[in-house]
N, C-alpha and C positions, 0 to 999 in steps of 0.2 A: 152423456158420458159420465161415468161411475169420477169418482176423484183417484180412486186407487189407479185405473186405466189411465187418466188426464196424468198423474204424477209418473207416471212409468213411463209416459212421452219423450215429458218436458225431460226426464232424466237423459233418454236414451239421444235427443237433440245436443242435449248443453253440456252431459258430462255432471252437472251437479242435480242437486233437489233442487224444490222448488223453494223449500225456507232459506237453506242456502244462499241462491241467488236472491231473494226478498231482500235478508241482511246483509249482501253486498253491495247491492245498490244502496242500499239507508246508508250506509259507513261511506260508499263515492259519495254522497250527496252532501253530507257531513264535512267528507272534503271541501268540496267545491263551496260551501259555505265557510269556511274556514277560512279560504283562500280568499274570498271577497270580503268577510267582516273577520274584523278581531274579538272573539271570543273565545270560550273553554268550552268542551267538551259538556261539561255540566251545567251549563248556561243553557241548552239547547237539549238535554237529553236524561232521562232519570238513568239510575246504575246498572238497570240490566245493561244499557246500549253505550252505555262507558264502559264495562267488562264485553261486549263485542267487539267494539271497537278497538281496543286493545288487541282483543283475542288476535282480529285481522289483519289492523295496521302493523301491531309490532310498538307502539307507542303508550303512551296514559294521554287524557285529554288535557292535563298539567304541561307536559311536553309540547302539544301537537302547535297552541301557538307560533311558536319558537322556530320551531320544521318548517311552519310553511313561511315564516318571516325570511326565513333564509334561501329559500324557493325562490322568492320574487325579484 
């Protein structure tokens, strides 16, 4: 299966791409690490995936501590 065929699947299944859905799961997982250890953002990730993360959440990795301290 060509990659171009395999990505017009996954698209026509999920609604997104597939890098898409890649860096959504990395930024959940990010969460859920979050939510179990206290850390930042940049403790765990260089800036491309702190400028994703951002992009997705809606937050900086300064803030996100804070967010999920108050979640719990």
């Amino acid at each position: 299966m060509s990659s171009y065929h395999l990505s017009h699947l996954f698209s026509e299944a999920t609604s997104t791409s597939i890098s898409l859905y890649v860096s959504a799961r990395r930024v959940q997982q990010a969460c859920f690490l979050f939510n179990k250890e206290t850390i930042l953002i940049s403790g765990i990730a260089e800036d491309y995936f702190c400028k994703l993360f951002k992009e997705l959440m809606g937050i900086s990795g300064i803030n996100t501590v804070s967010v999920f301290k108050n979640f719990k």
